[in-house]
C-alpha positions in Angstrom: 12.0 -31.7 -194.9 8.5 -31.3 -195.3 7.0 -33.0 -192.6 3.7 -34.5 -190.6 3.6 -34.7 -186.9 1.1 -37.4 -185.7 1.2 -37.1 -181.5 -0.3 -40.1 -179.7 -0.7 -40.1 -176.4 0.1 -37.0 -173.7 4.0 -37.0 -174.5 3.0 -37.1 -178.1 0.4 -34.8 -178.1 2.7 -32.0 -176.1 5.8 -32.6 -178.4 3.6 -32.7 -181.3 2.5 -28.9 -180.4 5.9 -27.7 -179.3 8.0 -28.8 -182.4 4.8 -26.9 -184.8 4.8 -23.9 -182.5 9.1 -23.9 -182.8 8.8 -24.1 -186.9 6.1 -21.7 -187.0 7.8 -18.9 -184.9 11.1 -19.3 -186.6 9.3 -19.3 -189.8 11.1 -22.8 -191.1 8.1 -23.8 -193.4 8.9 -27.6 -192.4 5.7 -28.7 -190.6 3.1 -29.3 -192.6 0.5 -30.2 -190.5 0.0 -32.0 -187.0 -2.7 -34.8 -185.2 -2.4 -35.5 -181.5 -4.3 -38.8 -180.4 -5.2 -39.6 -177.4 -7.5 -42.0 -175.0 -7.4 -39.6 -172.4 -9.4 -36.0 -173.3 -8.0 -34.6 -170.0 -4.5 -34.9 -171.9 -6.0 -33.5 -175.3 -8.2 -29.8 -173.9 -4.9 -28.0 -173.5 -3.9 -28.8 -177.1 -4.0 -25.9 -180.0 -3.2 -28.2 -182.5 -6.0 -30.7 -184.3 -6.9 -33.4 -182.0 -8.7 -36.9 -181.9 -10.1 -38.8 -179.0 -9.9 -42.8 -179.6 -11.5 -45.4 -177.6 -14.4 -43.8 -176.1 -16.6 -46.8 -176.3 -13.6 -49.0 -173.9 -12.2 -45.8 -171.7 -14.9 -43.2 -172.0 -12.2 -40.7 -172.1 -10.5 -41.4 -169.0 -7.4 -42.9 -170.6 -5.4 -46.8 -170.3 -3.1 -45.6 -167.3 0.1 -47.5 -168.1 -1.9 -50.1 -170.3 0.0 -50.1 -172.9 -1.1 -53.5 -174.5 -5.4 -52.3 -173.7 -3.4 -49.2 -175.7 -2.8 -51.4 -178.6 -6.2 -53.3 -178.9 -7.6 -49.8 -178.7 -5.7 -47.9 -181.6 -6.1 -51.1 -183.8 -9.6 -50.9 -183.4 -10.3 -47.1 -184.3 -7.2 -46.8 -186.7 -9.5 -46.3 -189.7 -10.7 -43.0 -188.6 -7.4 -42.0 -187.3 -6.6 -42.2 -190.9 -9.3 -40.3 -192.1 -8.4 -37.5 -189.8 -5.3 -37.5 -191.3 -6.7 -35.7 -194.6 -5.0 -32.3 -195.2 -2.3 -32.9 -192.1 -0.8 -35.1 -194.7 -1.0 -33.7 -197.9 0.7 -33.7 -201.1 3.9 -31.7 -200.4 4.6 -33.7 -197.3 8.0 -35.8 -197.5 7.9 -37.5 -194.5 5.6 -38.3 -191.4 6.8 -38.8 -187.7 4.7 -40.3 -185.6 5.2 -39.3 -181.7 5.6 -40.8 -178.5 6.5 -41.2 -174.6 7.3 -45.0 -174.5 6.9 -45.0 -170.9 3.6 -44.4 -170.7 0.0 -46.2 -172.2 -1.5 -44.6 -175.0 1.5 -43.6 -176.7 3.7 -46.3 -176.2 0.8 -49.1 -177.2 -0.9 -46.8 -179.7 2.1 -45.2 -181.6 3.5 -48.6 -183.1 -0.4 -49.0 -184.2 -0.6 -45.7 -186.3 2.3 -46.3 -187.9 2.2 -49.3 -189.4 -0.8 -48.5 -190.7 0.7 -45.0 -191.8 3.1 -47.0 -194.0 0.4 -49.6 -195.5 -1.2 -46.4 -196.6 1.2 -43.7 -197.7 4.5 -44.1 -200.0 6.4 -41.2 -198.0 8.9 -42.1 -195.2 7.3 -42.9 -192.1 9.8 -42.5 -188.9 8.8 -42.4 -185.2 10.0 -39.8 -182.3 10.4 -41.7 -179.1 10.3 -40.5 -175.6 12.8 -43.1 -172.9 11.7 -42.7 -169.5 14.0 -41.3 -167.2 16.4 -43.8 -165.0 14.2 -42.4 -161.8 10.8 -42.9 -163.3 9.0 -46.2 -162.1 9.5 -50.3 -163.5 6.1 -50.0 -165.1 7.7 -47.0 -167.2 10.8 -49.2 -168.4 9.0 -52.3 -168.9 6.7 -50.4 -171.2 9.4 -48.5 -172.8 11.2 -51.8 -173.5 7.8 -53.4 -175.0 7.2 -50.4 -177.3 10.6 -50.5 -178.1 9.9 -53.8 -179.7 7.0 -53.3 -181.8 7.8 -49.5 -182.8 11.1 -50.2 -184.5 9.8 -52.3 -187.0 7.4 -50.6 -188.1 8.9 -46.7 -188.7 11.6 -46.6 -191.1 14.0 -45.3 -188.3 12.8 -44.7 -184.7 14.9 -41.7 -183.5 14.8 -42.0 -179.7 15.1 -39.1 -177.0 16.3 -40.3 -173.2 14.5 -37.8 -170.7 17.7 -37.6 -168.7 19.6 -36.6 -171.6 18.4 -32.7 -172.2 17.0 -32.3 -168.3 19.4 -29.3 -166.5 20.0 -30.5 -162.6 17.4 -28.1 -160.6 14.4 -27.8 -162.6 11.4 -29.4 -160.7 9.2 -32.1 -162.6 6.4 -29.8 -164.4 9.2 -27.4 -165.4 11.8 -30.4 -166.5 8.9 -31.9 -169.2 8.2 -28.3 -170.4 12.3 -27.8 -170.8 13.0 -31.0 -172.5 10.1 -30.5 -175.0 11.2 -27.3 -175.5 15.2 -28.4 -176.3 13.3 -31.7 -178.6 11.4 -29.0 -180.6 14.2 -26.9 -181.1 17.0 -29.6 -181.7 14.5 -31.6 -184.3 13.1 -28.7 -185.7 16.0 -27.7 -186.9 16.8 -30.9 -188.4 13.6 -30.8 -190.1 14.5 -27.3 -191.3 17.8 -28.3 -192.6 16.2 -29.2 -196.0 14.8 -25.8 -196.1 16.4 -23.0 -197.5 15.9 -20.4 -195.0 18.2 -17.1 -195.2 21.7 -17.1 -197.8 22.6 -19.8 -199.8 25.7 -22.1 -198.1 28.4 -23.8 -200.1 26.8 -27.2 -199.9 23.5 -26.8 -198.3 21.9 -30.2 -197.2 18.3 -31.3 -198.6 15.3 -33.7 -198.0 17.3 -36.6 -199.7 20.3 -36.7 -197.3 18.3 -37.0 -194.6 16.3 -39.3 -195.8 18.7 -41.7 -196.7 20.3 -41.3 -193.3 17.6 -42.8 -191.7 16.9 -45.1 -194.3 16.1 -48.7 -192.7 18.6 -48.1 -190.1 16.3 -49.2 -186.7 17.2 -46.6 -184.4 18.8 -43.2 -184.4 19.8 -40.1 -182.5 20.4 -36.5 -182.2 23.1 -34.3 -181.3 23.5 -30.6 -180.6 26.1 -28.1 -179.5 25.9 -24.4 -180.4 29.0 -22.1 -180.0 29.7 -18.4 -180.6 31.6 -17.3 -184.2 33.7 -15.0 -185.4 32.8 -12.8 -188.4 36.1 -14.0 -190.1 35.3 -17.9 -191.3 38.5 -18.6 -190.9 38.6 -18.2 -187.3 35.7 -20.5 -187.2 37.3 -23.7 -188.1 38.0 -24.7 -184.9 35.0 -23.4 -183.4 33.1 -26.3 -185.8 35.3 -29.0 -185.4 35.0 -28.5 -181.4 31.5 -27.8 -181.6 31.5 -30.9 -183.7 33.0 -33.1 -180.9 30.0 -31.5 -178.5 27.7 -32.5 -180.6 28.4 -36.1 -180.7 30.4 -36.5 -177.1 28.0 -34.7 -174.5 25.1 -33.3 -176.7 23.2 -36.6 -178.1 20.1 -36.9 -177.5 20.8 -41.1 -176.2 24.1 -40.3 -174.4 27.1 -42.6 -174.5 25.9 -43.4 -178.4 28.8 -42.9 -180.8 28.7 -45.9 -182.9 26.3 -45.7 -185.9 25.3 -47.4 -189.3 24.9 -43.9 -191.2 25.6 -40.4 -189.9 24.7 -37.0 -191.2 26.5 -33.6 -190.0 24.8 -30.3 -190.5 26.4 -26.9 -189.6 24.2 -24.1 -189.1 24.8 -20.5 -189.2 25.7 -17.6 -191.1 27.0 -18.7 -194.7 29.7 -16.0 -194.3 31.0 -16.9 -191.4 30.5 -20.8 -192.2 34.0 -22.6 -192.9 34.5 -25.0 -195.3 37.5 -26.7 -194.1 35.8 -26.8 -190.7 32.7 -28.6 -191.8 34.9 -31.0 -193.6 37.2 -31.9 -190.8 33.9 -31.8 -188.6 32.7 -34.5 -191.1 35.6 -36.4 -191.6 36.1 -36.7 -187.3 32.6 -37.8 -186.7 33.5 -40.8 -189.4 36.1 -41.6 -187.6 34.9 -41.4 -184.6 31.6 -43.8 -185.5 33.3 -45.5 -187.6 30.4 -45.2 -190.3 31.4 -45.2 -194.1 28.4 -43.4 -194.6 28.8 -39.6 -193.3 26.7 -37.1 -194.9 27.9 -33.2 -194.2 26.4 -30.1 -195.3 25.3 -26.4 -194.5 22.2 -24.8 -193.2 22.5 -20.9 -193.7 20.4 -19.5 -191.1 21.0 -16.0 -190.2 22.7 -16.2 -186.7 25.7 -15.3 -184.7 26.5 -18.5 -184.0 27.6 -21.9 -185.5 25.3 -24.9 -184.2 26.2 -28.5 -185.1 23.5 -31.3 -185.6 24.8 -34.6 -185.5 22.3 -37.3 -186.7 23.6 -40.5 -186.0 21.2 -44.0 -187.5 21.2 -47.3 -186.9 23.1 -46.7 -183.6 24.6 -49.7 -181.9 26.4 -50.6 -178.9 25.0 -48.0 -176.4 25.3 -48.4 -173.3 22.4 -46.3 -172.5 20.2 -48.3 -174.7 21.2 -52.0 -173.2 20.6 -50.3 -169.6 17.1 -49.5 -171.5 16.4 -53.0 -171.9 18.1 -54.8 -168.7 15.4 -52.8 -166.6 12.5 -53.3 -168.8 13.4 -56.8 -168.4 14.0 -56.6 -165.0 10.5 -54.2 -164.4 8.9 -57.5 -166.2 9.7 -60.0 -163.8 8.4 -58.0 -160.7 4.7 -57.9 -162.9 2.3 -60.6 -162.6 2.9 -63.4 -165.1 2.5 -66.9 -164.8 6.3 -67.0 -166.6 8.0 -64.0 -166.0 11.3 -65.6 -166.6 9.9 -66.2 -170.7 8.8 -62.3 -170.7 11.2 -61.4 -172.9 12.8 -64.3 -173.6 12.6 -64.0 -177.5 14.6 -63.5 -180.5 13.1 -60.5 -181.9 14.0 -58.4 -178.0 17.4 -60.1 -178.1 18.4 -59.0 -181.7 17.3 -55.8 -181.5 20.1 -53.6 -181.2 
């Protein structure tokens, strides 16, 4: 898939750069360009990628903290020459767009719902957002931000695929190393799902394209991502198993919004050498995950990559009944009440919170 990354705010900005660094040195071809927005120019002087400073006349700069609604008013106001920016990072091979963003903080959880309803208004490509959660030990202003953004993202991207922090964060890294890791693991685990539609080394048996993915995530609301990686044999048949329980990692421990096994659509890639790829495997691989999300909608396919082992990326959309996801919104709710409101109670007391999942 021939993508554009649009980053807004300092999560967005810092994926945004991480994911094009990951397809450039692997030589995937799949990002087509990038954008990282921000209010803050602190956030945007490390960035190699193209950048654009918004709001300079309301922040001078210095960013909206955890504003995310001064956020809003902000990127509504200078959206126009976001757009225009925009020229050559979307051009006319792109397929898709994503735009990027930590929903815990300002900028990019306010901003990000912004740019991409205007991003659809104005393009006739898929438009699909890449969310940050907060972490379960980051503050209430986080998740009641997270929650709010939440709200107004989803309809406006064709399908928000969400990230938890906690889900890709290994127990002893400190905080500055952690964001760097968990960037790092995003860029690699989306990049290659980006790649997937991009013939890269061999040709596999049924190798997946653009359209699959697209019509996974077609108007599905939210989505995620799984990965598990395992060693292979040279002899495919010694690798069925190796898929089917790499399969079962993928979806069980590996997703990218943990306890999330129910889903609208699904799509399983297998990637790895084509000789050493099994085609039994990948269909029992594809025929478990059905079963196990009950979707009737399971895409499967190959991605020959020239590797000694099999990885297996599981994209699940329009995920439902996740635990994870309902604890998202009981403590934005709850991180609501303890603001200052004049009715806290009626924060989120509305239909379009309560039907969202």
């Amino acid at each position: 898939m021939k993508a554009a990354l649009v980053g807004v705010g300092q999560a967005g900005g810092k994926l945004a750069q991480a994911l094009a660094e990951y397809d450039s040195d692997m030589g995937f071809g799949a990002v087509r360009g990038t954008l990282a927005v921000n209010t803050a120019s602190a956030d945007l002087d490390p960035l190699s990628i193209p950048t654009m400073l918004v709001g300079q006349e309301r922040v001078k700069g210095h960013g909206v903290g955890a504003d995310n609604e001064l956020a809003a008013r902000i990127m509504q106001t200078d959206v126009n020459e976001v757009m225009g920016a925009l020229d050559g990072v979307v051009d006319p091979a792109t397929e898709a767009i994503f735009v990027i963003a930590g929903l815990g903080g300002g900028t990019g959880s306010g901003g990000a719902p912004v740019v991409a309803r205007e991003l659809r208004r104005i393009y006739d490509i898929p438009v699909y957002g890449l969310g940050i959660l907060p972490g379960r030990d980051e503050g209430a202003i986080y998740q009641k931000n997270a929650g709010r953004s939440l709200k107004t993202f989803v309809p406006e991207v064709s399908s928000l695929l969400l990230v938890d922090n906690d889900a890709w964060h290994s127990t002893g890294e400190s905080v500055g190393g952690a964001f760097r890791a968990i960037n790092q693991r995003i860029a690699e685990r989306v990049g290659l799902l980006l790649a997937a539609g991009e013939i890269v080394d061999g040709v596999g048996e049924s190798v997946v394209d653009t359209s699959e993915i697209i019509n996974t995530l077609r108007d599905t609301g939210i989505a995620a991502l799984g990965y598990a990686a395992a060693d292979a044999s040279e002899d495919p048949g010694e690798n069925i198993n190796v898929i089917t329980s790499t399969a079962r990692k993928s979806l069980l421990s590996g997703m990218s919004v943990p306890e999330t096994t129910n889903a609208e659509a699904a799509l399983v890639v297998v990637a790895g050498d084509p000789e050493r790829i099994s085609r039994k495997g990948s269909e029992r691989a594809r025929k478990w995950v059905e079963q196990e999300t009950g979707s009737l909608q399971v895409r499967g396919g190959d991605f020959p990559i020239d590797s000694e082992k099999i990885a297996v990326i599981t994209l699940l959309a329009g995920i439902a009944d996740s635990p994870r996801l309902e604890h998202v919104m009981a403590r934005a709710k709850a991180a609501d009440v303890e603001t200052e409101r004049e009715d806290p109670k009626e924060a989120f007391a509305n239909d379009e919170l309560d039907g969202l999942f």
